[in-house]
C-alpha positions in Angstrom: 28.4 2.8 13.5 25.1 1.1 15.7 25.5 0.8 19.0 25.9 -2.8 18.2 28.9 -2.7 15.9 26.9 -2.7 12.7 27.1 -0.5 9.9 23.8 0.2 7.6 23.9 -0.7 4.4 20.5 -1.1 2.4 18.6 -3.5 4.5 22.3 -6.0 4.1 23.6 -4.8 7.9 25.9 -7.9 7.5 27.1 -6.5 4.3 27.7 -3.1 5.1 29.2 -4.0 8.7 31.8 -6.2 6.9 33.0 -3.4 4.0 33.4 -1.1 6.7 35.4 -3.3 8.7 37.6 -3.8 6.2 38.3 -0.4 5.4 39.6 0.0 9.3 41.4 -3.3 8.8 42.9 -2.3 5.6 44.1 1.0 7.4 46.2 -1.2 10.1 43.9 -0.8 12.5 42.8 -3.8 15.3 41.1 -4.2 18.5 44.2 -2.6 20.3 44.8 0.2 18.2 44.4 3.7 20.3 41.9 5.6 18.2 39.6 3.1 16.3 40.4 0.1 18.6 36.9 -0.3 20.0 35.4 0.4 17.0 36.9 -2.6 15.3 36.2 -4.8 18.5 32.5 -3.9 18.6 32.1 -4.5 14.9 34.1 -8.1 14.8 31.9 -9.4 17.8 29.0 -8.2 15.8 29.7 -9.8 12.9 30.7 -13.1 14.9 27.2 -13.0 16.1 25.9 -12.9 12.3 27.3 -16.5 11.9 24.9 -19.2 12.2 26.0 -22.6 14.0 25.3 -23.9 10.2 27.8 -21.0 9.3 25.8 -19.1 7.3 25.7 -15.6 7.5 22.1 -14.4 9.0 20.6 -10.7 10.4 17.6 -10.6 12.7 14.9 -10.4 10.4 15.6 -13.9 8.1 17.2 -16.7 8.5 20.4 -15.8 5.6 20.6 -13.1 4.4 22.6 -14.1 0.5 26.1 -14.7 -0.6 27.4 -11.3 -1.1 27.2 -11.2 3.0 28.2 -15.1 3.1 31.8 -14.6 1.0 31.8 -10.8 3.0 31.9 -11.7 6.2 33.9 -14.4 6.2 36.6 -12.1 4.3 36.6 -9.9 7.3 36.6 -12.1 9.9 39.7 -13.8 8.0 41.5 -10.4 7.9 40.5 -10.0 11.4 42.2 -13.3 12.8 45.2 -12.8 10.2 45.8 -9.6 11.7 44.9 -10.8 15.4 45.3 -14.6 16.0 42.7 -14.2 18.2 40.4 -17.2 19.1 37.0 -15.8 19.4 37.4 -15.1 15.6 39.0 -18.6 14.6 35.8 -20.4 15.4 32.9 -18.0 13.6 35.8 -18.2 10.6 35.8 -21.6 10.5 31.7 -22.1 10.4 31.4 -19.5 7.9 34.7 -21.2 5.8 33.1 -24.6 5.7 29.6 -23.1 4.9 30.8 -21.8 1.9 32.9 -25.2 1.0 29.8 -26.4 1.2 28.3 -24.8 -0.9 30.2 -25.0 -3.8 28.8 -28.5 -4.3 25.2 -27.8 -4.9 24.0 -29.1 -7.7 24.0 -27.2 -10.6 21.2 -26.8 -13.5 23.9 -25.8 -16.7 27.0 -27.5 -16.3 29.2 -24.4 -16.9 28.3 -23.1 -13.2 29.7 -25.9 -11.5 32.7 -24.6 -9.2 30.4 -21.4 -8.4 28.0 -19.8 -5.7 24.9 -17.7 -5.5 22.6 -16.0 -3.0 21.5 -18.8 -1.5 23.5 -22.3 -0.1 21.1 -24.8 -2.6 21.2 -22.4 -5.6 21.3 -24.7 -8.8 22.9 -21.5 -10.7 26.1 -19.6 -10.1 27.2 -16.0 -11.0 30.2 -14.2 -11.1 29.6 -11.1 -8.6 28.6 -13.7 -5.6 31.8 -16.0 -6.5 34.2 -13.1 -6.5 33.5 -12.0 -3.0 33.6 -16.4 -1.9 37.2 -16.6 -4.0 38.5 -13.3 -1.7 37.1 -15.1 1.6 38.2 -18.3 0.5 42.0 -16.6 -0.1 42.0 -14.5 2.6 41.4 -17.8 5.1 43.5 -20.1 3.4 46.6 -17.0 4.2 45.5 -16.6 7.6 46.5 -20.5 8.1 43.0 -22.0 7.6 42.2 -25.2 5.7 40.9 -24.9 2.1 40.8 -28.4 -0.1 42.6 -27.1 -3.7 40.1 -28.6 -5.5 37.8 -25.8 -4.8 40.3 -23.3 -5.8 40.5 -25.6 -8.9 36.6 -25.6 -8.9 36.5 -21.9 -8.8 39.0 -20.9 -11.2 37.2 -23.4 -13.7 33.7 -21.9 -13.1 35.2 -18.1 -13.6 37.0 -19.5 -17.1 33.7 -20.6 -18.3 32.1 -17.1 -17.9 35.2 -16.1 -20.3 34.6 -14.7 -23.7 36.8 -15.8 -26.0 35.5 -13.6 -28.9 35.4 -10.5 -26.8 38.3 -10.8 -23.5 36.4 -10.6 -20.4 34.2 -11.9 -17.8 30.2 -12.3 -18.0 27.8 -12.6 -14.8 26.4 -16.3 -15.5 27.2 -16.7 -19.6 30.8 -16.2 -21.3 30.4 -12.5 -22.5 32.2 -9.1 -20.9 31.2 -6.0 -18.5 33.4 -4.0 -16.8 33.1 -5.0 -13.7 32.5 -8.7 -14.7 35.7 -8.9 -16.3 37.6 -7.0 -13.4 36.3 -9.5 -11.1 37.6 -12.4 -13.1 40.9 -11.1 -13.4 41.5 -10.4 -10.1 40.0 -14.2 -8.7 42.1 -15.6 -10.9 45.0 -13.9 -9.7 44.0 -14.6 -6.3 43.9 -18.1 -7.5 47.5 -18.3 -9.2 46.7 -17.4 -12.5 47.5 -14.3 -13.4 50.4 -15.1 -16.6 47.6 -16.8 -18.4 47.2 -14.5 -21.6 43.6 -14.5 -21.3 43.9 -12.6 -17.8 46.0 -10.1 -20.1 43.7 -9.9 -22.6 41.0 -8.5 -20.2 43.1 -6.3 -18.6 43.8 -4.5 -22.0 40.1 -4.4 -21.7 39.9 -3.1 -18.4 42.3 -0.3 -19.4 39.9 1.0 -22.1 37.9 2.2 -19.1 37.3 5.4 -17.7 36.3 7.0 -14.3 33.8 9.7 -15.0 32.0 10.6 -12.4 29.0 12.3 -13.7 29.0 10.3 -16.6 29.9 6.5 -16.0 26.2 4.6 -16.4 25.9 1.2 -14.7 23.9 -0.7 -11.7 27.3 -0.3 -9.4 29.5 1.7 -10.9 31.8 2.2 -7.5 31.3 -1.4 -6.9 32.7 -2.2 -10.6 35.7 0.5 -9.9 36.3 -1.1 -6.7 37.1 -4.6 -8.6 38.9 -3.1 -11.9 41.3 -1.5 -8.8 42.1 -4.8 -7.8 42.8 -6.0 -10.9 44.6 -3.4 -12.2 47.1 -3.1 -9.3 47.5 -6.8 -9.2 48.3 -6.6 -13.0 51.2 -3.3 -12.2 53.3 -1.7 -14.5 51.1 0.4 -17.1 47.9 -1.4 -16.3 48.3 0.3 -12.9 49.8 3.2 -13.7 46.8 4.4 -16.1 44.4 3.4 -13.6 45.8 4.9 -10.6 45.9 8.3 -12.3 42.0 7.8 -13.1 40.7 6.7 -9.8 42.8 8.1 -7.3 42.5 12.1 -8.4 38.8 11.3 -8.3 37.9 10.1 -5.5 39.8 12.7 -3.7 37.8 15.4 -5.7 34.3 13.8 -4.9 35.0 13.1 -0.8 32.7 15.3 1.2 33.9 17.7 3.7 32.9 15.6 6.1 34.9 12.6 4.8 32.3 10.0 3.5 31.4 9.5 -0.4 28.2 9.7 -2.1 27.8 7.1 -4.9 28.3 8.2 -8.8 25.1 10.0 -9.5 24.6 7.8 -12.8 25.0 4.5 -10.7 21.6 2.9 -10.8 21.1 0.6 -8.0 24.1 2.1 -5.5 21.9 5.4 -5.9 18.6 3.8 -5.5 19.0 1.8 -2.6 22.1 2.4 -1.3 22.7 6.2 -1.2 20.7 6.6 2.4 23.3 4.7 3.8 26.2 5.8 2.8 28.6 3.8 5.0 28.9 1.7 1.6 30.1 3.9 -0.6 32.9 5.3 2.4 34.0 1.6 2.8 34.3 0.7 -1.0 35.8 4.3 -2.1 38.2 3.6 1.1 38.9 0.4 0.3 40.2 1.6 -3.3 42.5 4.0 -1.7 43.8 1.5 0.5 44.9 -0.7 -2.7 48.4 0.7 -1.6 49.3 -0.6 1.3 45.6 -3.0 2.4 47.1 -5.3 4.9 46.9 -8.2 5.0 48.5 -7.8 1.2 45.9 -9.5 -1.1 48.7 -9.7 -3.8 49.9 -12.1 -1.6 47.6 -14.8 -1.0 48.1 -16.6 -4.6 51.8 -16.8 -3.9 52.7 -14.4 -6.6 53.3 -11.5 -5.1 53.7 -9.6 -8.5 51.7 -6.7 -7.1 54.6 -5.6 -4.3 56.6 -3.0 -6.9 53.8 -2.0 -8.6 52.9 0.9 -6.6 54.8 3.7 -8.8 53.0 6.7 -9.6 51.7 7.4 -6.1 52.1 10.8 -5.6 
């Protein structure tokens, strides 16, 4: 941690600060917890300071920074008053909340990306990996007793089920075709958003469970990120989905944790390598983060309502 509360993370400090947050959140910790206590204080001021009066997410060195750090810090700062009520976070929250409501209603070039975001507030395009993180802010807010319309849930969930292949089950990035990681952040949105029976969300996660977690092996642009998303999904999905994948992730991730405790990305992980390996802050938080699928608080199984994840958590051990 910086001396002022940020994490590195590429040249995203808004990004990297708000992962890491989360992975002390996610733990149970607060501003009055004895050990990490400060270090959760410092790092929700500093993240506070990264929203705008506009509520958009800025660093320093430009104006905003993207929507990864938009939908990112807003999540955290929505844990962060869920967890503490206090009122130094309700009002950055709201900013950023609204910011992103905002946004939703840009006009959009192809019609099939209304209901989504992208990097920037006046983007005429929308892809899947910015609107994921916005749909987990968006949930997380709304649980921690913050206004959000339903239509943009309804907006949302539409936008994600026209990235849906019908021919293949899964999720594309801005056209209806499948990834990996694509499809596991479909699934879990729409979970998040109350639709988790449909039988399409089933039909990707018999998808997701022809994955595998190879270390040395698995080739993508963010592999860790991608895992990170198909463990949401797959724990929100329980029973054998989870079971399979808990047995695939967990034993791993314990194997590859340094001695010192943080987490190098997969050596086959393109752009998580390239640009992101010097800090490795982000690959602690998101390899935390998957570990803390368990027992994360506040409980993102519950924000849609269903609540199908709580007795899914066999096979531990």
């Amino acid at each position: 941690q910086e001396g002022n509360g940020s994490w590195k993370c590429g040249e995203n400090t808004a990004a990297g600060t708000a992962l890491a947050t989360l992975a002390f959140l996610g733990h149970g910790e607060t501003p009055d917890s004895a050990e990490f206590g400060d270090t959760v204080s410092r790092a929700l001021d500093c993240m506070s300071l990264h929203v705008g009066n506009n509520g958009l997410v800025s660093d320093a060195s430009q104006d905003y920074i993207g929507g990864d750090s938009q939908g990112l810090v807003t999540l955290a700062l929505a844990e962060g008053y869920a967890m503490t009520q206090s009122p130094a976070l309700r009002a950055p929250l709201e900013r950023a909340l609204n910011a992103i409501i905002r946004g939703q209603s840009a006009t959009k070039a192809n019609p099939q990306h209304v209901g989504g975001w992208r990097y920037r507030p006046s983007s005429d395009d929308s892809d899947v990996s910015v609107t994921g993180w916005m749909i987990m802010a968006l949930a997380s807010a709304k649980a921690a007793g913050l206004n959000v319309p339903p239509e943009v849930s309804d907006k949302a969930a539409q936008f994600l089920w026209n990235m849906y292949d019908v021919k293949d089950p899964g999720f594309g990035y801005q056209t209806p075709e499948r990834s990996p990681s694509m499809t596991a952040i479909g699934v879990f949105c729409q979970q998040l958003l109350g639709n988790g029976k449909d039988q399409r969300i089933k039909a990707s996660l018999d998808y997701l469970r022809e994955q595998r977690v190879e270390w040395d092996k698995t080739q993508g642009d963010y592999v860790l990120y991608g895992w990170y998303y198909i463990t949401q999904a797959m724990f929100q999905g329980g029973g054998p989905y989870w079971q399979y994948w808990n047995r695939e992730i967990r034993d791993t991730l314990i194997k590859k944790q340094r001695r010192d405790g943080h987490w190098m990305p997969p050596p086959n992980s393109t752009m998580e390598t390239r640009e992101l390996a010097a800090t490795p802050a982000y690959s602690t938080a998101l390899s935390t983060l998957i570990l803390e699928a368990y027992y994360r608080l506040p409980p993102m199984d519950q924000l849609s309502g269903q609540g199908n994840a709580a007795t899914s958590t066999t096979d531990q051990g």
